[in-house]
C-alpha positions in Angstrom: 0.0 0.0 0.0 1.5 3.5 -0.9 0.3 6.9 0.3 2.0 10.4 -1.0 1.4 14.0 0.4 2.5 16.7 -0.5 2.6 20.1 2.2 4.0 23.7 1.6 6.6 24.5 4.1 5.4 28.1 4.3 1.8 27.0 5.9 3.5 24.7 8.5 5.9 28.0 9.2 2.6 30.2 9.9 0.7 27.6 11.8 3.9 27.9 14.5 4.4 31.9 13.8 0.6 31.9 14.8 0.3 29.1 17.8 3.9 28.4 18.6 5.0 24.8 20.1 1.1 24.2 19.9 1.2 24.1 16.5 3.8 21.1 16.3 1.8 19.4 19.8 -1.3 18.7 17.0 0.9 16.6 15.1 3.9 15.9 16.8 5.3 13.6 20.0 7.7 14.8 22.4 10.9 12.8 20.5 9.9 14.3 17.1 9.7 18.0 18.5 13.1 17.4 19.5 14.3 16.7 15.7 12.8 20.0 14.4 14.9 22.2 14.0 13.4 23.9 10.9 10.5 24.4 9.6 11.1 22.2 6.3 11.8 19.1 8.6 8.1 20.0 10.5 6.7 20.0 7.0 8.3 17.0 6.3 6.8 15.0 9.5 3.5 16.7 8.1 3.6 15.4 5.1 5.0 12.0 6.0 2.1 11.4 8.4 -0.7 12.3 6.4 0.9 9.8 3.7 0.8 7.2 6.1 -2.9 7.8 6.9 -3.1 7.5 3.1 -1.2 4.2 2.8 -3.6 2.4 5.1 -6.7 3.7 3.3 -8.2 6.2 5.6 -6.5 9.9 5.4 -5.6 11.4 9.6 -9.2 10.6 11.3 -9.9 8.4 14.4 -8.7 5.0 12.5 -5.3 6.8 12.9 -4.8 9.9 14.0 -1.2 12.0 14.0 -0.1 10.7 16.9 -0.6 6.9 15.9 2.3 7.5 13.5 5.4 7.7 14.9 8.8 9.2 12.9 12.4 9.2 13.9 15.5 9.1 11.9 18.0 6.4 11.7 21.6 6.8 12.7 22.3 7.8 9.5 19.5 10.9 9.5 17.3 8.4 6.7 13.7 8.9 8.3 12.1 6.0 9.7 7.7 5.7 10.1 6.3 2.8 12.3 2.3 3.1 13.3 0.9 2.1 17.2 0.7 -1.6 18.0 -2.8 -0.6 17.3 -2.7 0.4 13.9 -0.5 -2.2 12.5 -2.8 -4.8 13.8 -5.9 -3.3 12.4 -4.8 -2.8 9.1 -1.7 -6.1 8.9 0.7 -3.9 8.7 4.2 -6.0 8.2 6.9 -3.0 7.2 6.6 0.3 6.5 9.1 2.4 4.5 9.3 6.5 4.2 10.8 8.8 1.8 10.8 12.7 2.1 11.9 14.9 -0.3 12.2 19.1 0.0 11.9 21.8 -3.4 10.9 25.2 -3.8 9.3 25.4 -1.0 7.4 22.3 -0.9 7.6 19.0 0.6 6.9 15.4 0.0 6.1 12.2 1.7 5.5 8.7 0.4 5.0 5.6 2.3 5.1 2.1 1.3 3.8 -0.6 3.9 4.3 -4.3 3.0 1.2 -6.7 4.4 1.7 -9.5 6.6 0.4 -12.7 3.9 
């Protein structure tokens, strides 16, 4: 199953210019505030989560929300998605695989999750 998104870095920039840390508490745990350290990685934690919503079928809504999906980075800085226990088991979730990609003021986000048989 694959899900894309695509977000403009500039809107995820004026959601925290207007509510501050708030902004990044909708969508983001404690560990992947830590890893922002620009907007264009916040946009890219944006975009990465609603492709994974996408992926399993439903977009963000209470199958899984934002903070069902987790993202970190391996120790190479590659960025790594896994879903809540929760999540995977609902929808047979085996592996799941994220790319992210910045341009011109845009990013995007695909996931690709391999089913259990």
């Amino acid at each position: 199953m694959i899900g894309i998104d695509i977000t403009s870095v500039d809107r995820i920039k004026r959601m925290y210019e207007k509510f501050g840390i708030r902004a990044y508490e909708k969508f983001l745990n404690p560990k992947e505030i830590e890893l922002v350290k620009k907007p264009e990685t916040a946009a890219g934690f944006w975009a990465a989560k609603e492709a994974a919503s996408k992926a399993i079928g439903t977009g963000i809504g209470a199958a899984c929300g934002f903070h069902d999906i987790k993202i970190s980075k391996s120790e190479l800085g590659a960025p790594l998605i896994k879903y809540k226990k929760r999540v995977r088991k609902a929808f047979n979730i085996k592996d799941s695989h994220l790319s992210i990609t910045h341009d011109a003021g845009f990013v995007i986000a695909v996931v690709v999750n391999s089913l259990k048989k």
